[in-house]
C-alpha positions, 0 to 999 in steps of 0.5 A: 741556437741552443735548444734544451727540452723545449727551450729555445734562445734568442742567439746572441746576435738577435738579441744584440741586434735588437736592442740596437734597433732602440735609439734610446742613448742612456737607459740609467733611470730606466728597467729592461725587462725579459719576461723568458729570459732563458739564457739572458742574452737579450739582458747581456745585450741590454746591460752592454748599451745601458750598463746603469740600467735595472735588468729583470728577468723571470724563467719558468725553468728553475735551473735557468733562474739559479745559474742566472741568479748565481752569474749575474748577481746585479740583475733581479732574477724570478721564476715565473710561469708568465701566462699563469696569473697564478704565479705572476 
């Protein structure tokens, strides 16, 4: 588990485990959502299972939203503080 300040990722593993606990064969028509994305390894599992998908994530840490901005240029990618009406 890697922890920056206060952030704390769901290990690649978790989150490959998760999303095989969804039955849904094909997600084509369908958006996966990560409202912390953090490091995108809940996406990253998502996009493995369903390739065809839309990805959407939102980070409160700007850093995180720029290096997933610039790696995965095919997921819609925001910074948002999600418990803050204000900024959703």
């Amino acid at each position: 588990m890697k922890i920056h300040s206060d952030a704390i990722y769901t290990p690649q593993e978790i989150a490959t485990a998760m999303v095989n606990t969804v039955g849904i064969k094909s997600f084509d028509i369908y958006r996966v959502a990560d409202f912390a994305v953090g490091n995108g390894a809940l996406l990253e599992a998502a996009e493995v299972k369903w390739p065809f998908a839309t990805f959407i994530g939102t980070d409160i840490d700007h850093g995180i939203v720029q290096k997933l901005k610039n790696n995965k240029s095919n997921w819609n990618i925001g910074k948002c503080d999600f418990i803050n009406p204000k900024s959703r």
